[in-house]
ZADOGU-855095 format. One line per 5 residues: their letters; for each residue z, x, y of C-alpha. Coordinates in steps of 0.001 Angstrom, whole numbers, plus 524288, in hexadecimal, padded with zeros to 5 digits. Layout:
N
A = Z/X/Y  ...
//
This chain:
101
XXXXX = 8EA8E/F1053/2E02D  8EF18/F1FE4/2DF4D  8E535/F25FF/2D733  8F028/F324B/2D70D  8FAFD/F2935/2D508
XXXXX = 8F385/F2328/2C8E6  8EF64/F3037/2C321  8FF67/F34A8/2C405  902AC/F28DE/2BCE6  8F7CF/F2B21/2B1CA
XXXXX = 8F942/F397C/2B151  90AF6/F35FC/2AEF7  907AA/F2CD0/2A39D  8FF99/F35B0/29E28  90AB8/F3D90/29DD2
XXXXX = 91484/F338E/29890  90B41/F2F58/28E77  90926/F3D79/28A99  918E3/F3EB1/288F3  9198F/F33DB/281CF
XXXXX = 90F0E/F3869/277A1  91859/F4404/276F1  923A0/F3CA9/273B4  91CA8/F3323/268D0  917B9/F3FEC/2619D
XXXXX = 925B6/F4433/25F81  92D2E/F3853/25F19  92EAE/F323A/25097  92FAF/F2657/249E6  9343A/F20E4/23C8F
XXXXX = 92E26/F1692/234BD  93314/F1386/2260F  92CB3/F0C93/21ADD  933E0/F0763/20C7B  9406D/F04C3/2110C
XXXXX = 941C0/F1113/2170D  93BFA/F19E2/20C31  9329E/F1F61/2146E  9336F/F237D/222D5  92840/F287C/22BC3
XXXXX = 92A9A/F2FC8/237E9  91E1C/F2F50/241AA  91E44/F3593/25062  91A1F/F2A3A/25ABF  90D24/F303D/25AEB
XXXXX = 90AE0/F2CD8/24C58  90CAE/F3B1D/2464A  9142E/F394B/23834  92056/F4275/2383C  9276E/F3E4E/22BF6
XXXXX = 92724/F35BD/21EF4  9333C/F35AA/21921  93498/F2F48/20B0B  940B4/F2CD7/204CF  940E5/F32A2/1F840
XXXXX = 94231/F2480/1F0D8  93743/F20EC/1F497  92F7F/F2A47/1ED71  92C6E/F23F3/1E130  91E3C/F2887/1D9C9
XXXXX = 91B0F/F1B1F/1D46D  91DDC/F1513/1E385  91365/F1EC0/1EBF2  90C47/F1470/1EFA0  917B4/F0C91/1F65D
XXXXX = 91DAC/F1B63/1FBD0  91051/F1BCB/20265  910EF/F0E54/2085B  91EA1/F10DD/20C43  91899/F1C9B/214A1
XXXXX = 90DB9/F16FF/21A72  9168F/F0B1B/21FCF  91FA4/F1597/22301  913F5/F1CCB/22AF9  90EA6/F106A/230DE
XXXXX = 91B3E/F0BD6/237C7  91E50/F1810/23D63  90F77/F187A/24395  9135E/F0ADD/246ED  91FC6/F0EFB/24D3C
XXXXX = 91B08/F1A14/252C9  90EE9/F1319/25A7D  9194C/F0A86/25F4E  9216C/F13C6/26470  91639/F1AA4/26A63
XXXXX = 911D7/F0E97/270C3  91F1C/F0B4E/2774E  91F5E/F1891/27DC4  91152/F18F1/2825B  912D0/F0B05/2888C
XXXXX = 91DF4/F10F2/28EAB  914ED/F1A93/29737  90A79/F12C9/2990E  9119B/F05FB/29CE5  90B39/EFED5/28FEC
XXXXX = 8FCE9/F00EE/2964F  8F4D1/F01A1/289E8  8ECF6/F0E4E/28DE5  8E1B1/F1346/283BA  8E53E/F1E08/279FD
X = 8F53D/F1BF7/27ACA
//
């Protein structure tokens, strides 16, 4: 076994992985909740970037369900974004499940 020849191939997925982790912090994804009424947009790395809430569904006696309608909005895109994280990851390290990815 190349020790050298190893370390090369480490030290380049390193690299790839690194690129990738580039790419998921500015690529987006959209999630909606309530038919629609409210949309989340999330980077791949799981930062929130925009709520958007159309205007009927602001109603003062329906908070509560506005609220629901964001946090299922919020939880898909996490859920879409961890997937989408996971597909590109598996696609530098060959689907080895390493620590910390």
């Amino acid at each position: 076994m190349n020790i050298q020849k190893l370390m090369k191939q480490a030290q380049q997925a390193q690299a790839q992985m690194a690129a990738v982790q580039q790419e998921l912090a500015v690529e987006t994804v959209q999630a909606s909740a309530g038919g629609g009424m409210v949309k989340v947009v999330m980077t791949c790395d799981r930062n929130l970037r925009e709520i958007l809430i159309d205007p009927d569904a602001v109603d003062p006696a329906e908070v509560e369900l506005l609220q629901d309608m964001i946090l299922a909005a919020v939880n898909e895109a996490s859920r879409v974004a961890e997937e989408t994280a996971a597909a590109k990851m598996d696609e530098v390290t060959g689907g080895l499940n390493l620590p910390g990815l």
